[in-house]
C-alpha positions as CSV (number, residue, x, y, z in Angstrom):
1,X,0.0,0.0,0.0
2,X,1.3,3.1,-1.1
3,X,2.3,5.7,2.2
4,X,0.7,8.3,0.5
5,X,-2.8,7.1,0.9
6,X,-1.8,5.2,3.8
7,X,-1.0,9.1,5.8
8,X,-4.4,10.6,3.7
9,X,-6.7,7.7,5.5
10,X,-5.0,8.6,8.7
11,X,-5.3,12.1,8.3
12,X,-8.8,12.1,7.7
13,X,-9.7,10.2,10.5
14,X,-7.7,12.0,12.7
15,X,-9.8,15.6,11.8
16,X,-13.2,14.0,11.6
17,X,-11.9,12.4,15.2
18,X,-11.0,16.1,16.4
19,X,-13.9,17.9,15.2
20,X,-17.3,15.8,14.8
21,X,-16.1,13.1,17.3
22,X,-14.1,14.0,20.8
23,X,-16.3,17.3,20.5
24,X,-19.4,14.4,21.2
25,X,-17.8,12.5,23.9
26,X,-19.0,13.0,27.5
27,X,-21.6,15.9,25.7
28,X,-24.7,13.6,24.0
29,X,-28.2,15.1,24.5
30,X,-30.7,12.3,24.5
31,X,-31.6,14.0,21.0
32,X,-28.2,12.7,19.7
33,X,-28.8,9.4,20.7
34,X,-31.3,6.9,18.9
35,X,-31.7,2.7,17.6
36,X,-31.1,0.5,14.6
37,X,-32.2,-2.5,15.1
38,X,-33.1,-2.8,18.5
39,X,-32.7,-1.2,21.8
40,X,-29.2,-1.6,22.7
41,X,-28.1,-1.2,18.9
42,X,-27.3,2.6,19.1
43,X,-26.2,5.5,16.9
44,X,-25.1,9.0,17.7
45,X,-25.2,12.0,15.8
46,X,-21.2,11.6,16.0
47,X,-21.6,8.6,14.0
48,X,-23.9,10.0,11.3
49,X,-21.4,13.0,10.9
50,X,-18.3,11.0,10.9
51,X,-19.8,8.9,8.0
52,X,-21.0,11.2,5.8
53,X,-18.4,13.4,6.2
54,X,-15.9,10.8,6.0
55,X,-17.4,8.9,2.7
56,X,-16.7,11.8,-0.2
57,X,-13.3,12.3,1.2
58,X,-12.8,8.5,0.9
59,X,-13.8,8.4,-2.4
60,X,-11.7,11.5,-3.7
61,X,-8.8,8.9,-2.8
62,X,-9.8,5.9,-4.6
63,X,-13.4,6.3,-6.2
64,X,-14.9,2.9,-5.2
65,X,-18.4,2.2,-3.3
66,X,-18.2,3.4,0.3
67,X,-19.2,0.6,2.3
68,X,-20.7,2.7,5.9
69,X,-22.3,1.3,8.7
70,X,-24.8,3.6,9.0
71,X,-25.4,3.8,5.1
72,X,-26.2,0.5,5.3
73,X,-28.3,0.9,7.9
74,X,-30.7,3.1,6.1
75,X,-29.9,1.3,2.6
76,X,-29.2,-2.7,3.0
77,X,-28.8,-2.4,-0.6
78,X,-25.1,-0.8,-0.4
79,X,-23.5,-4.1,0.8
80,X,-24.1,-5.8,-2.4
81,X,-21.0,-3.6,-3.5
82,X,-18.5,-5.7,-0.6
83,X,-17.0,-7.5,-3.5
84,X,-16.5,-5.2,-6.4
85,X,-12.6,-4.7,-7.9
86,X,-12.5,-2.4,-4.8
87,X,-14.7,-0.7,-2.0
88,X,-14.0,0.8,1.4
89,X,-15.9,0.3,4.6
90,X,-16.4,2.4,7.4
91,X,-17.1,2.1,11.1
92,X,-17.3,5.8,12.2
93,X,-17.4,5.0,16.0
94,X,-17.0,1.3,16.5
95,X,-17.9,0.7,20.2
96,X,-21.0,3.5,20.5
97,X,-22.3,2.0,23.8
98,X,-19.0,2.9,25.4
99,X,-18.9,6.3,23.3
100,X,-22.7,7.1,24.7
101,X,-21.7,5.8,28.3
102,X,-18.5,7.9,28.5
103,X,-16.7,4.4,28.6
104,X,-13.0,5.2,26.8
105,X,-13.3,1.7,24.3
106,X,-14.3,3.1,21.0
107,X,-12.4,3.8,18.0
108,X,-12.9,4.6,14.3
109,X,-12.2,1.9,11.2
110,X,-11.8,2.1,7.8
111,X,-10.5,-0.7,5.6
112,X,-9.9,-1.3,1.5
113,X,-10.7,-3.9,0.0
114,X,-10.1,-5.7,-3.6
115,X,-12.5,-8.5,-4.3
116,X,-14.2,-8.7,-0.5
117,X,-10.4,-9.5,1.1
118,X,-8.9,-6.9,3.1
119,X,-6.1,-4.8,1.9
120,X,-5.5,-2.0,4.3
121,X,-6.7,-1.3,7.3
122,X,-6.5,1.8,9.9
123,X,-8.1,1.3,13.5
124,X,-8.1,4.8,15.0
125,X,-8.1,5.7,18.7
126,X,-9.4,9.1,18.9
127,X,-8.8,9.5,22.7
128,X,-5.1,8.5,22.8
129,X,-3.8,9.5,19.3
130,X,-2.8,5.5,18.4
131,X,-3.5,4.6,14.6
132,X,-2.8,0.7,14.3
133,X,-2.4,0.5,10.8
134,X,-1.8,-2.7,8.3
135,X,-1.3,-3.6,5.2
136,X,-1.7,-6.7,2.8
137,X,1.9,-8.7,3.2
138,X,3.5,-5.2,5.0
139,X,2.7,-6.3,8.8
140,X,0.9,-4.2,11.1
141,X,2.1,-1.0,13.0
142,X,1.3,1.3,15.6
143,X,1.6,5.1,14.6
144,X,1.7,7.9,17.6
145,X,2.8,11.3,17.1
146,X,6.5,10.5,18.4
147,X,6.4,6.5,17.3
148,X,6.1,4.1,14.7
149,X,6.4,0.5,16.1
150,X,6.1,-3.4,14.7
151,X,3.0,-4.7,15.9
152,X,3.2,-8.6,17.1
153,X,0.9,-11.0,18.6
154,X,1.8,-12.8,22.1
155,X,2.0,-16.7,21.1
156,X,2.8,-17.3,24.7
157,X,-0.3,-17.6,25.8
158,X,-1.4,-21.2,25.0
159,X,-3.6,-22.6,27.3
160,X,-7.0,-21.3,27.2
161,X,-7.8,-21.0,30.7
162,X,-5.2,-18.3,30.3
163,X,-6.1,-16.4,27.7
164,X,-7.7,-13.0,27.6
165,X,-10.4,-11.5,25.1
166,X,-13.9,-11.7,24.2
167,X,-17.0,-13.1,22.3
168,X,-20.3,-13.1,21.9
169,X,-22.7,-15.9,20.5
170,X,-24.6,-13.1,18.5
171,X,-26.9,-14.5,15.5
172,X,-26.4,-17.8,16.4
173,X,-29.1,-20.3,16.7
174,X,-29.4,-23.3,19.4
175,X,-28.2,-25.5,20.7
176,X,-24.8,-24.0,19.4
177,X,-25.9,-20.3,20.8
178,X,-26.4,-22.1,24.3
179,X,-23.2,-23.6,24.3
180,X,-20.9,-20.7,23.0
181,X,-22.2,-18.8,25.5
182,X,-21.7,-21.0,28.5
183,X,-18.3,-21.8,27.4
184,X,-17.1,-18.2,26.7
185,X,-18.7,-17.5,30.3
186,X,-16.7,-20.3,31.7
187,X,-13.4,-19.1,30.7
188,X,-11.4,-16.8,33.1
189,X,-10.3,-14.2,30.6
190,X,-13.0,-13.5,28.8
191,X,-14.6,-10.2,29.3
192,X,-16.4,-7.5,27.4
193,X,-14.8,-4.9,25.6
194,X,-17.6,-3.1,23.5
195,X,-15.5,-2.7,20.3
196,X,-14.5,-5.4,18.4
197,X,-11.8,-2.4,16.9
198,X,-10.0,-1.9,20.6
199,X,-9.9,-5.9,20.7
200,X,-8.3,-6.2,17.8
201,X,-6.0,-3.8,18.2
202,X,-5.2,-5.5,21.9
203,X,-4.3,-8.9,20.0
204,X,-2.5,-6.9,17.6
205,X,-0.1,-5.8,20.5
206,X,0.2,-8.9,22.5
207,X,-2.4,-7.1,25.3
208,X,-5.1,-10.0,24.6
209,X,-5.6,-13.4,22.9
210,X,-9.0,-14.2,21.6
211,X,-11.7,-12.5,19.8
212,X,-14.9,-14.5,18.8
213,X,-17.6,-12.9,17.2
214,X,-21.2,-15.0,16.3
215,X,-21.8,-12.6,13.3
216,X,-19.6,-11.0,11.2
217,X,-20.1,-7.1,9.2
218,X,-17.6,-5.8,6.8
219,X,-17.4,-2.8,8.7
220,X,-16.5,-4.7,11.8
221,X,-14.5,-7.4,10.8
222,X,-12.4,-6.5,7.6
223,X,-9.9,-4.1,9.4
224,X,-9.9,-6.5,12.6
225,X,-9.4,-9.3,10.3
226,X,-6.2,-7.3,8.6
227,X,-4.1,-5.8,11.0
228,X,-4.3,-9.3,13.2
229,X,-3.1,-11.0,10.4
230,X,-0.6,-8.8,9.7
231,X,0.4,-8.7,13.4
232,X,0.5,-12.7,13.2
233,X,-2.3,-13.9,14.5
234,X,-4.3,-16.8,12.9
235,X,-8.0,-15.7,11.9
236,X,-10.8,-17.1,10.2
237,X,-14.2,-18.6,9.5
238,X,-15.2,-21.0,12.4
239,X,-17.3,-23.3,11.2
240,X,-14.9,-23.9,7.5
241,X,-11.8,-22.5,8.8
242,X,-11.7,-20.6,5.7
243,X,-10.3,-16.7,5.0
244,X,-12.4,-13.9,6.3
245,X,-13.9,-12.1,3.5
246,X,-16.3,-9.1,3.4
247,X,-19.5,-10.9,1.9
248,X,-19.4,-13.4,4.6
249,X,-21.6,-13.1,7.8
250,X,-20.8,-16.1,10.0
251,X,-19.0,-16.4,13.2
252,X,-15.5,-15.3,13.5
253,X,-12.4,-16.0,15.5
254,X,-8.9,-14.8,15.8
255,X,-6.6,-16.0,18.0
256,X,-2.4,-15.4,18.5
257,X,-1.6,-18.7,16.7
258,X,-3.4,-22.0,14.9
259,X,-3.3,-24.4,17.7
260,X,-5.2,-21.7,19.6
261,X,-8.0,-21.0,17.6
262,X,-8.2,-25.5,17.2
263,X,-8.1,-25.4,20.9
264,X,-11.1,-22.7,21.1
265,X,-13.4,-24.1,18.4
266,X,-12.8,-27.5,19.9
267,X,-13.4,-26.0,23.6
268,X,-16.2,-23.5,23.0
269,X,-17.6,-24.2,19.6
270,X,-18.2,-28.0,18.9
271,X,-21.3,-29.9,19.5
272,X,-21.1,-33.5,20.2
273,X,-22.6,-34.5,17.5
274,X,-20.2,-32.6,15.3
């Protein structure tokens, strides 16, 4: 990926953090707040702004369908573009309960893609000034204003009982929902971080080990997906153990290396009868 556009996709998201995002936090009026698909499914004005302001800056870039959460929201219609020869996608405030809450776990993502597979990726951290940043076959990095740094799992982890994350049985139908979610609550590092962006970037720096998601979104997912890759980290489809792509909904897990994420499927994932 060139570092041309690489700095441009960082620069954007650092303005649209500074002026239609921190100027939000700790300041919503119930007016700013309202639901998608349910009640807990919430979106702030910050998030609307973000996006649209964000998606014909994007596209000045590299003209290809903008891929938005809240786009799609409105207009389902816009994910039938996850594939094309290339798209972006956006997650303007990925964590919003935390963001609405005053909790500090949210971030903004934005990822490229070519064909549905994950090219770049930039996982922005508004409150800190940390972009974790990756590239297809480039390795992942963290960018402050005084660093850059090599991003790299922790693969000494190992066991599950001692391994940190989170995951959520989301979408998931029974009897596998029941037992993802007894296992996951079983475990002693699991917790629940509110953004599957500050997660990933947490694997990405060797701060957790497992992230498990029962549904997937291209907003969501393809940057995740990217920079724990890149950082070394083995992801993929958990029922097929097959590459994330964009198009595909299913549950999700990334862990620091193989034999972890065999140990989790076989641990919190498998029915008897499979």
């Amino acid at each position: 990926m060139a570092d041309a556009l690489a700095d441009e996709v960082a620069n954007l998201l650092r303005e649209v953090g500074d002026t239609l995002i921190l100027p939000r936090y700790g300041a919503l009026e119930e007016s700013d707040i309202d639901t998608k698909s349910g009640p807990t499914d919430l979106v702030t004005i910050a998030d609307k702004e973000a996006e649209l302001w964000l998606t014909p800056r994007l596209r000045a870039l590299v003209d290809c369908p903008v891929i938005g959460e809240e786009a799609c929201a409105a207009a389902p219609e816009i994910l039938k573009a996850v594939c094309d020869a290339r798209a972006w996608t956006v997650d303007p405030v990925d964590g919003t309960s935390n963001f609405v809450q005053g909790n500090d776990r949210f971030c903004s993502m934005i990822a490229l893609l070519e064909r549905g597979v994950p090219v770049a990726s930039w996982i922005w951290m508004p409150l800190t000034g940390e972009l974790f940043y990756a590239a297809k076959g480039e390795g992942a990095r963290l960018v402050t204003a005084k660093s850059r740094q090599a991003l790299g799992v922790d693969q000494g982890a190992g066991d599950l009982q001692a391994m940190r994350g989170g995951g959520n049985a989301l979408g998931m139908s029974e009897p596998r929902r029941t037992k993802v979610r007894t296992e996951l609550r079983s475990l002693p590092g699991r917790r629940f971080p509110g953004s599957s962006g500050v997660l990933g970037a947490e694997i990405a720096r060797g701060d957790s080990h497992f992230l498990f998601h029962g549904k997937c979104t291209a907003w969501d997912h393809a940057p995740v997906d990217l920079l724990c890759r890149e950082a070394g980290a083995f992801a993929a489809m958990i029922a097929d153990e097959q590459p994330f792509t964009a198009d595909r909904t299913e549950p999700f897990l990334v862990t620091p290396t193989r034999r972890d994420w065999h140990d989790f499927r076989d641990t919190v994932w498998k029915l008897p009868s499979d």
